[in-house]
C-alpha positions as CSV (number, residue, x, y, z in Angstrom):
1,X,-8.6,18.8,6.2
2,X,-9.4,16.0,8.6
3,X,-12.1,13.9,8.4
4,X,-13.7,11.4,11.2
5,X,-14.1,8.2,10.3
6,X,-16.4,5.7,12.8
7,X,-15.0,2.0,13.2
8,X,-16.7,-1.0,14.8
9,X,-13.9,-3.1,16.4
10,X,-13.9,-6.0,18.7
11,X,-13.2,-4.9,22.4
12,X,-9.9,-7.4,22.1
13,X,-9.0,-5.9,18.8
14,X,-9.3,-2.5,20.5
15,X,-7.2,-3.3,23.6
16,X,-3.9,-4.8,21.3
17,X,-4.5,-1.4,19.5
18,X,-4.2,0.6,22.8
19,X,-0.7,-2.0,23.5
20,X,1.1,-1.2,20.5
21,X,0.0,2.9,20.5
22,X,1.1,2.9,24.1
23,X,4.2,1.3,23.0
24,X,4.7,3.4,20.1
25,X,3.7,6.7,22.3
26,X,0.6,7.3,19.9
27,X,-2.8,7.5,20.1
28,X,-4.9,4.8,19.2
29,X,-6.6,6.8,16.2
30,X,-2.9,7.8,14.8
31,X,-1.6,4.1,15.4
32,X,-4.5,3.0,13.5
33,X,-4.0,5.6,10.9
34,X,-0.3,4.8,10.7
35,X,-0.8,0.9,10.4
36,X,-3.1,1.5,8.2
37,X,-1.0,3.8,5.9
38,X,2.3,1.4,6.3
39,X,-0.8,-1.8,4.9
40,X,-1.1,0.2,1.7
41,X,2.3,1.7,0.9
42,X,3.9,-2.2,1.5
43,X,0.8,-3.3,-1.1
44,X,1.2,-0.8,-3.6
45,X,5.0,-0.8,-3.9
46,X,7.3,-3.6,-5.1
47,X,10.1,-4.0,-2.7
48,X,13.9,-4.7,-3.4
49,X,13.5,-8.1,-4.4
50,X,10.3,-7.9,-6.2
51,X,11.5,-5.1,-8.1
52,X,15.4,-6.6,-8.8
53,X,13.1,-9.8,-10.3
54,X,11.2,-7.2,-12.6
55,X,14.4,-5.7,-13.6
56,X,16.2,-8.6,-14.8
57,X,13.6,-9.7,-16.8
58,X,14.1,-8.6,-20.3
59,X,10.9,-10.1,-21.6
60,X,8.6,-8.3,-18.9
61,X,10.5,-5.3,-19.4
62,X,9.8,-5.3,-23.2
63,X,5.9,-5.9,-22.4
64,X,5.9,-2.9,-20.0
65,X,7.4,-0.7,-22.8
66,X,4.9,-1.8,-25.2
67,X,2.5,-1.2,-22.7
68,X,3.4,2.0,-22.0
69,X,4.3,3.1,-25.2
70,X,0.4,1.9,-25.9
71,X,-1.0,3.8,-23.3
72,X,0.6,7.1,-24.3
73,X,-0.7,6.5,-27.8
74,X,-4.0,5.5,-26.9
75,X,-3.7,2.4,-28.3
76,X,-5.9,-0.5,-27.3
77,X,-8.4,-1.0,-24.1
78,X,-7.4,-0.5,-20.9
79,X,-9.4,-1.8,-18.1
């Protein structure tokens, strides 16, 4: 279910949203939602090259296993 969300923007914030929803053929409460959505997925996911570094890094590899392993055994503290 939607919820409404208020938001106190500056008018000149406000009118280079309205530029790029016009552009985009969206409203300014979808751009905003959208922009907003693309913010988190691009911060919570590694991307190609962060995630080709993580690969081919036996060492950190090894540490995630243990780390993993430890959290499915309840091992240690997690914070």
């Amino acid at each position: 279910m939607s919820k409404t969300v208020t938001l106190r923007i500056d008018d000149d914030i406000l009118e280079r949203f309205k530029e790029h929803a016009k552009m985009e053929n969206r409203s300014v409460s979808n751009f905003i939602e959208t922009a907003t959505l693309r913010y988190v997925e691009d911060i919570e996911l590694a991307d190609e090259f962060e995630m080709n570094e993580i690969l081919n890094n036996p060492n950190l590899l090894k540490q995630l296993k243990k780390g993993s392993d430890d959290a499915k055994h309840k091992r240690g503290r997690f914070v």
